[in-house]
C-alpha positions in Angstrom: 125.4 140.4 -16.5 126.6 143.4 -18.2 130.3 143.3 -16.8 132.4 140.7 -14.7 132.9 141.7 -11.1 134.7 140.3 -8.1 132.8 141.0 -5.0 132.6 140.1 -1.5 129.5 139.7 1.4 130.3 138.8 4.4 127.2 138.1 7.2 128.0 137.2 10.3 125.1 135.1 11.4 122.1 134.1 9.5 119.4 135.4 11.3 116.6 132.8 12.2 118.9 129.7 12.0 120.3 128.3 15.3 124.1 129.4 14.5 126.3 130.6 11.8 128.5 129.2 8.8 129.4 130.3 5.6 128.4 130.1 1.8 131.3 130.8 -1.1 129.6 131.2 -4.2 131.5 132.0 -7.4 129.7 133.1 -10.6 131.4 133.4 -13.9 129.8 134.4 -17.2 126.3 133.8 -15.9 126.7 130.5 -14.4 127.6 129.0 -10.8 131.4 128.0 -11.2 131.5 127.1 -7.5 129.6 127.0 -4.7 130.5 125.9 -1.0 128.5 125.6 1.9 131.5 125.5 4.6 130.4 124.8 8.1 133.2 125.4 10.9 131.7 124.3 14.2 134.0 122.5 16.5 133.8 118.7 17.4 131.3 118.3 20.1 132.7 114.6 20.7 129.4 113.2 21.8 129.7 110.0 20.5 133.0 109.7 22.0 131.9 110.1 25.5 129.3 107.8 25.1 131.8 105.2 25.3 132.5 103.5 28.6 129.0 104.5 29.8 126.0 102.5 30.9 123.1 101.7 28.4 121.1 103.5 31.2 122.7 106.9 31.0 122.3 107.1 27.2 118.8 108.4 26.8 119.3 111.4 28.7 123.4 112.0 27.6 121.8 111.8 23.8 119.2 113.9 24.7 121.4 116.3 25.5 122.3 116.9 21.6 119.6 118.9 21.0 117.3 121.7 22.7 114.9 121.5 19.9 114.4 118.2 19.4 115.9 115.9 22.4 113.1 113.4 22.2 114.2 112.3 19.2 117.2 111.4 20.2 116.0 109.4 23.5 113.4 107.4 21.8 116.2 106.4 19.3 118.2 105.6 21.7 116.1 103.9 23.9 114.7 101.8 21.4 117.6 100.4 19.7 118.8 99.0 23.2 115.8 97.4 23.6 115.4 95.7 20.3 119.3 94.3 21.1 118.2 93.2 24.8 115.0 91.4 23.3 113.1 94.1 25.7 109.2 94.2 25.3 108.3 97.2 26.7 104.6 96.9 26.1 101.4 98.6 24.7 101.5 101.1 27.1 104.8 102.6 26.9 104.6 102.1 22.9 101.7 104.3 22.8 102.6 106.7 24.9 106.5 107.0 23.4 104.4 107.6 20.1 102.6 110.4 22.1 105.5 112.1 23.5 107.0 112.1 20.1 104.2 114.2 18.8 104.6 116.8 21.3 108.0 117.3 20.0 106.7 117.5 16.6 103.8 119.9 17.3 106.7 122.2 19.5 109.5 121.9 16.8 107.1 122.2 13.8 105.4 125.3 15.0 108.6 127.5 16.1 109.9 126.9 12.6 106.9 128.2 10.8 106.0 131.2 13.1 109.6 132.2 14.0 111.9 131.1 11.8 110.7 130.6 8.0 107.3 132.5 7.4 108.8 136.0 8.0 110.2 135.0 4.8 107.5 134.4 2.6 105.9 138.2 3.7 109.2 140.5 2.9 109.4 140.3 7.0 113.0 140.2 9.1 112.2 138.6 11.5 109.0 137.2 13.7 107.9 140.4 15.7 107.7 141.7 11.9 105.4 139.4 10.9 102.8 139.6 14.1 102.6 143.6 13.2 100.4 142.1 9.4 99.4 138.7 10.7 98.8 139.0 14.6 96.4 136.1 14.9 98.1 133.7 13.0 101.5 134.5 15.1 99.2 134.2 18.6 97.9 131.3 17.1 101.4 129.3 15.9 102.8 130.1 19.9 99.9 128.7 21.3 100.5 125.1 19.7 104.0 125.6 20.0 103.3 126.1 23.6 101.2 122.8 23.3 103.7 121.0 22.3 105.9 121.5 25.0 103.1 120.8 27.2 102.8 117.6 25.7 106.6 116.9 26.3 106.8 117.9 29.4 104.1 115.7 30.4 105.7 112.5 29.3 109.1 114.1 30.1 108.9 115.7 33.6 110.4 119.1 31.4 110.0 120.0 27.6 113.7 121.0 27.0 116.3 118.5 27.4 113.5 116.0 29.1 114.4 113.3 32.0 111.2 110.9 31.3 112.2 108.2 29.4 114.5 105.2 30.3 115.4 102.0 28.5 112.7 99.4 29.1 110.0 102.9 28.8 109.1 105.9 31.2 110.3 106.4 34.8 107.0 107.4 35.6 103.6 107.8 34.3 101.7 110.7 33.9 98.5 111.1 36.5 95.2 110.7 35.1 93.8 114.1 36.1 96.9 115.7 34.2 96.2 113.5 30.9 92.3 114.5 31.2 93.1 118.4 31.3 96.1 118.0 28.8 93.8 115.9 26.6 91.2 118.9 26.5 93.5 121.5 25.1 94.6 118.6 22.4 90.7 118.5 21.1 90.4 122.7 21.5 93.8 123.4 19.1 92.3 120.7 16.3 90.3 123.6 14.9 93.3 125.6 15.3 96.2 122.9 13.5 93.3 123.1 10.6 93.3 126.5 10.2 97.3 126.2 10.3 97.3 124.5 7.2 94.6 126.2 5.4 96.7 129.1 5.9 100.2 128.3 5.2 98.5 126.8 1.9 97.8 130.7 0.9 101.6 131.6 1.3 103.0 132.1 -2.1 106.2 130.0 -2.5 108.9 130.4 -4.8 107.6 127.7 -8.1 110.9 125.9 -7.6 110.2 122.0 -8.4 113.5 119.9 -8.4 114.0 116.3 -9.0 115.7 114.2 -5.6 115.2 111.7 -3.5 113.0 111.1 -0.6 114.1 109.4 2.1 112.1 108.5 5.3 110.9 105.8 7.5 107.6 104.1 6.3 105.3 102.0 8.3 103.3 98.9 7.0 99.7 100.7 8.4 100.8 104.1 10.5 102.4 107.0 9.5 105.7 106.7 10.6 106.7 108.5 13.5 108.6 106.2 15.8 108.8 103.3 14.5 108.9 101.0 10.3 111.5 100.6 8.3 113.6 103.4 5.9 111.9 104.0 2.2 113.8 105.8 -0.2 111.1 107.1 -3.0 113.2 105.0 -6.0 111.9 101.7 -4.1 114.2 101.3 -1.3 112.7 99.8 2.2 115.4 98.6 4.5 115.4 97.9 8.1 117.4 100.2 10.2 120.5 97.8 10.5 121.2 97.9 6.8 121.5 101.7 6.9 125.5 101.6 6.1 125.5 99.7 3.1 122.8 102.2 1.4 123.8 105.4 2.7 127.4 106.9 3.2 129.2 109.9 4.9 132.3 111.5 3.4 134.3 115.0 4.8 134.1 117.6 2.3 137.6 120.1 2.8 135.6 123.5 3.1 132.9 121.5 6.1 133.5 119.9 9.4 130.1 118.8 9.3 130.0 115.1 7.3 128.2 114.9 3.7 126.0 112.5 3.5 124.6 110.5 0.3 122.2 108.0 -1.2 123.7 105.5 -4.0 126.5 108.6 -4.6 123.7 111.6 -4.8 122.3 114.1 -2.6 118.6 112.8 -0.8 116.2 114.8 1.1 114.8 114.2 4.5 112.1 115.6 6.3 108.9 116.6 6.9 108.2 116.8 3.0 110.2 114.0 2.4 108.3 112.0 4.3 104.5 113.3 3.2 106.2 111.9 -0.5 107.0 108.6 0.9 103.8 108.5 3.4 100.8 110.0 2.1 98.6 107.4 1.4 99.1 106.6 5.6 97.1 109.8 6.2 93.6 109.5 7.7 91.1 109.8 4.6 89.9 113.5 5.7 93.6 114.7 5.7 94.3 113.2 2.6 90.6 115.4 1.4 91.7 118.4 3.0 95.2 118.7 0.9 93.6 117.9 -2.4 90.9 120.6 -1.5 93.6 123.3 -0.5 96.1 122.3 -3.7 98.6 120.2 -2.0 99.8 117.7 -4.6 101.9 114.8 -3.8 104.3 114.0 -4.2 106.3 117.4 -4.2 109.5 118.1 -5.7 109.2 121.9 -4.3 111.5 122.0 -1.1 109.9 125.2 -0.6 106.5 123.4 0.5 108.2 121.7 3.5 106.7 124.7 5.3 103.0 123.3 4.6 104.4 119.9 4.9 105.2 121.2 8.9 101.6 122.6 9.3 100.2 119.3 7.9 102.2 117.0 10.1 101.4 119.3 13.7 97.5 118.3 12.5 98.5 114.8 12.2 100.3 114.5 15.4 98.0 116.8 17.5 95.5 113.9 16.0 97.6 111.0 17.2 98.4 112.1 20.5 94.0 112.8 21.3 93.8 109.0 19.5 96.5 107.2 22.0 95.0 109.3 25.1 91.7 108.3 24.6 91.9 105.1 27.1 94.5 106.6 28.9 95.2 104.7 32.1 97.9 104.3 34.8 100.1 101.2 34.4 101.0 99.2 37.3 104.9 99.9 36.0 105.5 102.2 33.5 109.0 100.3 32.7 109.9 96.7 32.5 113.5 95.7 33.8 116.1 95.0 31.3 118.8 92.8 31.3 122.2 94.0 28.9 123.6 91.6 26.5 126.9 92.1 24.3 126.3 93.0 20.6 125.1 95.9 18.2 122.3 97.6 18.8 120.4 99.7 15.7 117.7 102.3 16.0 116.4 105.1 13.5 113.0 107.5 14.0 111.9 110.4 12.1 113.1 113.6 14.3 110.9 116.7 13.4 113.6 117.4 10.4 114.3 114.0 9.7 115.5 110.5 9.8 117.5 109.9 12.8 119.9 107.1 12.8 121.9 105.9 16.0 124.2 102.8 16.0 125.8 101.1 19.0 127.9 98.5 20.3 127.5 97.1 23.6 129.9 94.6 26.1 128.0 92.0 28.0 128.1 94.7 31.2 126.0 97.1 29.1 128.5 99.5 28.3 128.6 101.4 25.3 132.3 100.4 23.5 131.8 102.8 20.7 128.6 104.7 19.1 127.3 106.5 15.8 124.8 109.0 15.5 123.4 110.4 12.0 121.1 113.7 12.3 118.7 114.5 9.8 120.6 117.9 9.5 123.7 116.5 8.4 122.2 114.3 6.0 120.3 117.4 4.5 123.8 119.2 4.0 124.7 117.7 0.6 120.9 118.0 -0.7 121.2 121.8 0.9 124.3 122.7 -1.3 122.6 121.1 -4.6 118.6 123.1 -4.2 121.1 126.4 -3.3 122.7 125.5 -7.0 119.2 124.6 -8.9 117.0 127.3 -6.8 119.6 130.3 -7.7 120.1 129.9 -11.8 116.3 129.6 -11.4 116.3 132.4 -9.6 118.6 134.1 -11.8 122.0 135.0 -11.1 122.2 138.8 -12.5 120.2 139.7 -9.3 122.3 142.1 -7.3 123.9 140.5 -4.0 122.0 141.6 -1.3 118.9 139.7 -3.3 121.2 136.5 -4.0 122.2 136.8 -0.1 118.8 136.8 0.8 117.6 133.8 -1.5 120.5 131.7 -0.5 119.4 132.2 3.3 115.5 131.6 2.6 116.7 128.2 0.7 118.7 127.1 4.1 115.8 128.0 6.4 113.5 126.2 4.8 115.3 123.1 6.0 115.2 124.1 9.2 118.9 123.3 9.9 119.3 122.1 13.6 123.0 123.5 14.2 123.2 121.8 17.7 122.6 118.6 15.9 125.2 119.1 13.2 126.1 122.8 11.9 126.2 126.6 11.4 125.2 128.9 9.1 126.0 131.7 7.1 128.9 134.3 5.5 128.1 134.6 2.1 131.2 135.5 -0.1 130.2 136.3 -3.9 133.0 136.6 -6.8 132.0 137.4 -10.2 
């Protein structure tokens, strides 16, 4: 940089991202002296008003966290009461909690690639932008997305903010004749989810390889959706009650949102995240169709979590035709639970991550105090550290507007979920 200068963007809402927050970076003499990611959104006290309510109510209070991704937040819930109430809740509602799951995945998945990150990757502002050079492959990203919900609200009686599941499994089960017709649109959209990630596997990324962690659930034979243990890519594999004595959360002065860390360093979560911990739990013909389109793992390009999403919406689109196969009615679709005092533990992987929930329960089944960890939230401190790396890659003598516009593409390629945790961005640059 030719002269030292002191200057000062300010943008009110990062477009594509659900909500708003600021970024204060600080460049002095061609390197980053300081660089904040400062997230202001007020305490939405959800884990206070859990307290004092019946392990029944959770699943749809929790579910309530998120429009994007509420399922999440149920199954996690629902599951960690049962594992403390020694509840069974049988093949059935397993498989079909697995299914339900991938309809959130396909939904979640697709919106972020289509609407939210692509535009990106093609000089475009925004969605509508992108349809006007790549019509079909828009059509073609809201029809799964459209899928997806279809999937949810089939399980879920709706697709936002859905009513369907209850501790001990569903409320009700889906009837055959919906399954069938469902079922057929699953096995029509395969070609489609293929030609997804053949796609997104031509979109030139930034070459921006980083060295972190991976941290994700891992199963002992099936990718891990809904259920295994957490892996960390340096070894780790914990069960979901030892969470707290790996992992931490610390308040940073410029955030309200919590920082969370692995062993004292930043960790990634996610979809690539978890194709670097999972990979080898990929049928044989996905694992042939990334080496044939390129796709090495594991990545340490952040940037590839976009083909990461495709890849996982053909896996899930895969699992949910699988489990529906031998679909059938249950003579109940839930099995009666009875409460017991203690602490119950839960974590899935939520389309942008490992979700964690913790909660103690009286003998009544009342909640006496909970804790919930969102992927997004446990991205923020690995967010702050690939916006530190990505930008002296990039190069700092780049005027603003450019710096503004990397900075943005870096956070919506995590796909923040603000409702989950925080808001994005005001960029403030002094030189």
């Amino acid at each position: 940089m030719s002269e030292a200068r002191n200057v000062s963007i300010k943008v009110p809402v990062l477009a594509r991202v659900e909500g708003e927050g600021a970024l204060d970076l600080v460049i002095e003499q061609g390197d980053i002296k300081q660089l904040r990611l400062r997230i202001f959104e007020p305490p939405r006290f959800f884990e206070k008003f859990l307290e004092g309510r019946h392990y029944a109510e959770v699943p749809d209070f929790v579910a309530r966290i998120c429009g994007i991704c509420p399922v999440a937040y149920q199954v996690t819930a629902a599951q960690a009461l049962e594992e403390l109430f020694n509840l069974d809740i049988g093949p059935w509602a397993r498989a079909m909690r697995r299914v339900f799951y991938c309809g959130e995945w396909i939904q979640s998945h697709a919106l972020h690639i289509h609407l939210l990150a692509a535009p990106d990757f093609f000089g475009c502002g925004n969605a509508i932008e992108l349809a006007k050079i790549a019509p079909e492959e828009v059509r073609r990203g809201l029809r799964l997305q459209g899928l997806g919900n279809e999937l949810m609200d089939l399980f879920g009686a709706r697709s936002v903010h859905p009513v369907g599941v209850r501790v001990g499994g569903f409320h009700a089960a889906p009837p055959l004749e919906h399954v069938h017709a469902l079922r057929d649109k699953l096995a029509a959209a395969l070609p489609e989810a293929e030609a997804l990630v053949r796609w997104a596997a031509t979109i030139t990324l930034p070459a921006d390889v980083q060295t972190f962690v991976s941290v994700g659930m891992r199963h002992p034979a099936d990718y891990a959706i809904e259920r295994g243990g957490i892996a960390a890519s340096d070894g780790l594999l914990i069960d979901a009650a030892a969470y707290p004595e790996h992992f931490a959360e610390r308040h940073e002065p410029h955030s309200t949102a919590l920082f969370s860390s692995y062993r004292g360093e930043p960790y990634l979560v996610g979809p690539l995240a978890r194709l670097n911990l999972n990979r080898d739990r990929l049928p044989e013909d996905m694992q042939a169709l990334l080496a044939g389109i390129g796709f090495a793992l594991p990545s340490g390009n952040v940037f590839q979590s976009l083909l990461a999403r495709a890849v996982e919406i053909l896996l899930a689109l895969r699992e949910a035709l699988r489990l529906l196969a031998d679909y059938h009615v249950p003579a109940s679709p839930w099995v009666p639970a009875t409460p017991r005092a203690g602490i119950a533990f839960g974590c899935t992987e939520a389309p942008r991550g490992l979700l964690w929930h913790r909660y103690e329960v009286d003998a009544d089944g009342c909640v006496v105090n909970a804790r919930i960890v969102p992927p997004t939230a446990q991205n923020q401190a690995r967010i702050e550290e690939d916006l530190r790396l990505s930008l002296l890659n990039f190069g700092l003598d780049h005027p603003d507007d450019a710096l503004r516009l990397h900075c943005e593409k870096v956070i919506r390629n995590y796909d923040p979920c603000i409702s989950c945790a925080t808001h994005f961005l005001r960029l403030n640059v002094q030189r």
